[in-house]
C-alpha positions in Angstrom: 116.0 120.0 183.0 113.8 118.6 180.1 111.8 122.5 180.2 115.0 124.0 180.0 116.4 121.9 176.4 114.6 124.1 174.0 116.5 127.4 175.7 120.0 125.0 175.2 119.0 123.9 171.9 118.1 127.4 170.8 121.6 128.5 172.1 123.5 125.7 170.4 122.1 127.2 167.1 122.8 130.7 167.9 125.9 130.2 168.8 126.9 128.2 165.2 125.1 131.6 164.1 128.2 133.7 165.6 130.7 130.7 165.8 130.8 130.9 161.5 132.0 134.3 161.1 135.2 133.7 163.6 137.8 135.9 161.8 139.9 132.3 161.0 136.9 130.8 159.3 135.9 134.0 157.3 139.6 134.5 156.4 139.7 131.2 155.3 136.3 130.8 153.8 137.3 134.2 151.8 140.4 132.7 150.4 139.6 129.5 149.9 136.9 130.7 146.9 138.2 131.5 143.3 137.3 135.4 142.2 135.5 134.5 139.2 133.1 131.6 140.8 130.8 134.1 141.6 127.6 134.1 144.2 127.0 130.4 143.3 130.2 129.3 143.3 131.4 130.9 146.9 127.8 129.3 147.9 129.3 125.5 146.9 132.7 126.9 148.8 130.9 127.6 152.0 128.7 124.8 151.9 131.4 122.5 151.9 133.5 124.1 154.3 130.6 124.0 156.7 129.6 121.0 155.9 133.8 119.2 156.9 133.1 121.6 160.1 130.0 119.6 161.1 131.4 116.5 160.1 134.6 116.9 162.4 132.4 118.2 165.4 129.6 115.3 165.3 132.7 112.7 164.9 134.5 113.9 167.9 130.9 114.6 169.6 130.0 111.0 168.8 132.8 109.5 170.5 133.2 111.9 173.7 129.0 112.2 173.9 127.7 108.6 172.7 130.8 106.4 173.2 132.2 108.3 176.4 135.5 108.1 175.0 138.2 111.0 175.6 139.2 113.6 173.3 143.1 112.7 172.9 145.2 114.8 174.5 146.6 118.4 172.6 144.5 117.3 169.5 142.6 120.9 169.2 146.2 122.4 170.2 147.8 120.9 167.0 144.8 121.4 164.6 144.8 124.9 165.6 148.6 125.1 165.0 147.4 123.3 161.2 145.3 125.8 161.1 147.8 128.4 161.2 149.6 127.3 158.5 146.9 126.4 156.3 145.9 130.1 156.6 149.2 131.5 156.0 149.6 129.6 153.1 146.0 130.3 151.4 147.2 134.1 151.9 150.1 133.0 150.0 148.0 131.6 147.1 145.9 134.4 146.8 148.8 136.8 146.9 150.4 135.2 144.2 147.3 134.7 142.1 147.0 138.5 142.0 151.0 138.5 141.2 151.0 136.0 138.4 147.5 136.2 136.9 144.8 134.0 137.4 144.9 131.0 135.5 142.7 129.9 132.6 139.4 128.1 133.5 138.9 124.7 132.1 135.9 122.7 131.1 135.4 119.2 132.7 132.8 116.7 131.7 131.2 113.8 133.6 130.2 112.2 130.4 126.7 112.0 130.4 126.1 113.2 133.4 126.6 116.9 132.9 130.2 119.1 132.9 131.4 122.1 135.1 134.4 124.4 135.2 137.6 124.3 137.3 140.7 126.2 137.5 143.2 125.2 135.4 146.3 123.1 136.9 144.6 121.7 140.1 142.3 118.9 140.1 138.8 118.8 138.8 137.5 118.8 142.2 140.1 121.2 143.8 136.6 122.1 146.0 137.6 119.4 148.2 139.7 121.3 150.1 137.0 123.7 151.2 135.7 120.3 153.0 139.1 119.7 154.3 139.8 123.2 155.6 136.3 123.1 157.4 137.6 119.6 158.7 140.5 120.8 160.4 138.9 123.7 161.5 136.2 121.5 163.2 138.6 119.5 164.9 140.5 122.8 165.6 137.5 124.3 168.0 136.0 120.5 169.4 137.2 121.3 172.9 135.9 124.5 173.4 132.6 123.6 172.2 132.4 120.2 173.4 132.8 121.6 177.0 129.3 123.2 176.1 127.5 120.4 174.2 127.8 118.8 178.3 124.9 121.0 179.3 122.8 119.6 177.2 123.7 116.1 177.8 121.5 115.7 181.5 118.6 114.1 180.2 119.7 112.3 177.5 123.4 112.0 175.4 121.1 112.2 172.8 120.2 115.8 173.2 123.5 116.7 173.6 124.0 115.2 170.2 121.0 117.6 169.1 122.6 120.5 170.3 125.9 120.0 168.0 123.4 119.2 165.5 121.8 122.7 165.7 125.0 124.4 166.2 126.5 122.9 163.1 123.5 124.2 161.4 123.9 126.9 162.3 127.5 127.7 161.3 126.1 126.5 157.7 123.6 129.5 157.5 125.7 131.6 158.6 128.7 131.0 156.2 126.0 130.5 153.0 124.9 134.2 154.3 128.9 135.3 154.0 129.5 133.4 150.7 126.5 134.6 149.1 127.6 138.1 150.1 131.1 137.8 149.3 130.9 135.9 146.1 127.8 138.7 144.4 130.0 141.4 145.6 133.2 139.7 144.3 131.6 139.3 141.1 130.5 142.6 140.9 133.2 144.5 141.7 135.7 142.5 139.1 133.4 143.6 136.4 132.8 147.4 137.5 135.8 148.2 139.2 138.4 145.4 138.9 141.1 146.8 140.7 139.1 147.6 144.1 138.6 143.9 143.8 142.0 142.9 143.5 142.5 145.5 146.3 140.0 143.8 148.4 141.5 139.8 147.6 145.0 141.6 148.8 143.5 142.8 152.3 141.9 139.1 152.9 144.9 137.6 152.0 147.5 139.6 153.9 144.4 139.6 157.1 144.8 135.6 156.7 148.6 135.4 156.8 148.7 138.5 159.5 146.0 136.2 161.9 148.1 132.6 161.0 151.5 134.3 162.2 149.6 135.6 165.2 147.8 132.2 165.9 151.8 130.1 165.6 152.9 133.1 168.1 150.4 132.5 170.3 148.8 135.8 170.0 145.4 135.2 169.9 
């Protein structure tokens, strides 16, 4: 078994790799990020979003993997029904954004410490809820790919640890790699041709409410 770890390893990370662009996480991922934070701002988005993915599957990992505790009961079910909703109502946001006009960006300073923009009327930090989102969607997907991180586990819990490790690593790459794209391209098309963008924002967020309705039907 311990000759075959690098081949599970390596999968565990490949698999983050295609596990980040899921339509659910894109759609969110895509909604989530303000139109004018451009490349660097949908960057921080998708960092954080990974990064409350991670954070939800090494928790859970921890406890089924390390403690040998079990996963309670219907708790991916319902965080995949939250997930419905949260999707559904980010298309809503975004829809409405494009209705009523964006509002005015704000200037908020850490007094010494340096100052950065946010969106006018949410909180100063309204980033958080990329982290959040990425939470829930972590929690969402735990049993599916906790009855993977098993095959690693032979040797040693500790690898099987490793291979969520490498597979939430994985999904951060990937969704910098989307971000980057969809933030630069965002940007660019708001300048040149602003109302392809808007076009584009409308497709993502009718897509997000379209895959939320079809995830609370049981569609998908």
């Amino acid at each position: 078994m311990l000759t075959q770890t690098p081949t599970l390893l390596a999968m565990g990370f490949g698999l983050g790799l295609l596990h980040a662009l899921d339509p659910d996480h894109v759609l969110a991922v895509a909604n989530l990020n303000d139109a004018r934070a451009g490349q660097r701002g949908s960057l921080a988005f998708s960092a954080r979003w990974a990064l409350g993915h991670g954070a939800a599957l090494m928790g859970i990992g921890t406890l089924v993997l390390l403690a040998g505790l079990a996963v309670p009961t219907g708790l991916s079910a319902w965080a995949e029904y939250l997930v419905a909703f949260v999707l559904i109502g980010l298309g809503i946001s975004a829809l409405w954004t494009l209705w009523a006009g964006e509002a005015p960006l704000r200037l908020h300073r850490h007094g010494a410490n340096g100052a950065h923009l946010h969106v006018a009327g949410l909180p100063a930090h309204h980033g958080r809820r990329a982290l959040l989102v990425g939470l829930l969607h972590g929690t969402a997907g735990s049993a599916s790919l906790l009855a993977l991180a098993p095959l690693a586990t032979a040797a040693s819990p500790w690898i099987g640890m490793a291979y969520l490790l490498l597979f939430g690593a994985g999904v951060l790459i990937a969704m910098l790699a989307f971000g980057g794209l969809l933030g630069a391209g965002l940007q660019r098309l708001r300048y040149g041709v602003p109302s392809i963008a808007n076009g584009l924002r409308a497709a993502l967020a009718l897509a997000a409410m379209a895959l939320g309705i079809a995830l609370l039907r049981g569609g998908i």
